[in-house]
C-alpha positions in Angstrom: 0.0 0.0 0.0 1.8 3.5 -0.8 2.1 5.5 2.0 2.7 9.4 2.5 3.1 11.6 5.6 1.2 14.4 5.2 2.8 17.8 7.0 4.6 16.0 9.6 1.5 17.3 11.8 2.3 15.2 15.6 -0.3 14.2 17.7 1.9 15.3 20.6 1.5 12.4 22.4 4.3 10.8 24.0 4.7 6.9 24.7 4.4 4.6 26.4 0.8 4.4 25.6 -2.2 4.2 27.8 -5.0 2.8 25.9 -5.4 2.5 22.0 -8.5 2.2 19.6 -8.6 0.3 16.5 -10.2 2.1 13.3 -11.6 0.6 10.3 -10.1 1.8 7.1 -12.9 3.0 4.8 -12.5 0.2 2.0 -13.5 -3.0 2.3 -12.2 -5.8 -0.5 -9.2 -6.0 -0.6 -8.9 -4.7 3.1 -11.0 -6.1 4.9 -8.5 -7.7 7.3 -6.1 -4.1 7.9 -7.3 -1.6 10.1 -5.4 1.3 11.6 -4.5 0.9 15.8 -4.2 4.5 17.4 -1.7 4.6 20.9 -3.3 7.6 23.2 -0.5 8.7 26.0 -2.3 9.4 29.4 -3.1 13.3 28.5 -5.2 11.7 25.7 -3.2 13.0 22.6 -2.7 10.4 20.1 0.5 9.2 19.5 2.7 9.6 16.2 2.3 11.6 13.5 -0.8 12.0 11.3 -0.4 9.6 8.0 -2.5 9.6 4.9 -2.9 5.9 3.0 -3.8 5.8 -0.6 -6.0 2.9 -2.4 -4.6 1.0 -4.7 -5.1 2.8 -8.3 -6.5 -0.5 -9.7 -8.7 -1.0 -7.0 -12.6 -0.8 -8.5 -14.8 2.3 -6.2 -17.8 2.2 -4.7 -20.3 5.2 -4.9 -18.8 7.6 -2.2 -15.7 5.7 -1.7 -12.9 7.7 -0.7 -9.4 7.5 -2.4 -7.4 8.1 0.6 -7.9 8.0 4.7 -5.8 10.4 7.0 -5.1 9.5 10.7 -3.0 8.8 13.8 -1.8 5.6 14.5 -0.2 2.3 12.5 -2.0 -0.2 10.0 -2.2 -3.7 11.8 -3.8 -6.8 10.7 -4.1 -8.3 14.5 -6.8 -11.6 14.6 -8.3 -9.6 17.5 -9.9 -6.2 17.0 -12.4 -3.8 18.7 -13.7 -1.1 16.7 -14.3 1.8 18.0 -13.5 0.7 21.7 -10.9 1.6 24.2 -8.5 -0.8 25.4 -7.0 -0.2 28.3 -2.9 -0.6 28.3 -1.6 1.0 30.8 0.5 -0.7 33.2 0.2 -0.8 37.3 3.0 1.4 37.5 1.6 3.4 35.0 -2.7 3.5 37.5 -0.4 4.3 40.1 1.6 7.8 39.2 -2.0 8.4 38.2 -2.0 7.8 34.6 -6.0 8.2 33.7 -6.4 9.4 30.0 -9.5 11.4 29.2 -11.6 8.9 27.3 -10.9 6.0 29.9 -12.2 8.6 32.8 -15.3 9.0 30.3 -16.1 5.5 30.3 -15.6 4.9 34.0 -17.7 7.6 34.8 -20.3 6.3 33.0 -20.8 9.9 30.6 -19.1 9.1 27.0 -20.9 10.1 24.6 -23.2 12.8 27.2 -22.6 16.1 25.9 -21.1 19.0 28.2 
């Protein structure tokens, strides 16, 4: 799959990482088993740098089916995946200095997804 970095842009994270969140890529065939796995540090900036991945030119498209996808984080091709969901990482060293990203608060607390 080419690959280009678009304007070096950092997510200003820092590792290790806390939790991570695997993300679909927008294609399906011949994709369907590469998705993208974004580390969050525990201040809940992604870590990396922002990356854009290109189809394959000979690959056929689908009515509104985009020919790139920009985001944080590395293409993986693990058996297990959770889209969309928050896996927790962080190590007991890690709980104890008090290392609590934003989104895993959120879910603890019960209000992801409850505006304000």
């Amino acid at each position: 799959m080419k690959q280009a970095k678009v304007w070096r842009e950092t997510g200003g994270g820092v590792a290790p990482a806390a939790c991570e969140q695997d993300v679909a890529l927008p294609w399906r065939n011949p994709y369907a088993d590469i998705f993208v796995r974004i580390p969050y540090d525990c201040m809940g900036l992604p870590i990396g740098h922002k990356v854009t991945w290109y189809r394959f030119s000979f690959d056929p498209l689908g009515p509104g089916d985009p020919t790139e996808f920009t985001s944080f984080g590395f293409l993986r091709s693990d058996v297990i995946r959770n889209y969309h969901q928050l896996r927790d990482v962080r190590t007991v060293e890690m709980m104890l200095a008090g290392c609590c990203p934003p989104q895993v608060l959120a879910e603890f607390m019960g209000t992801e997804g409850i505006p304000g």
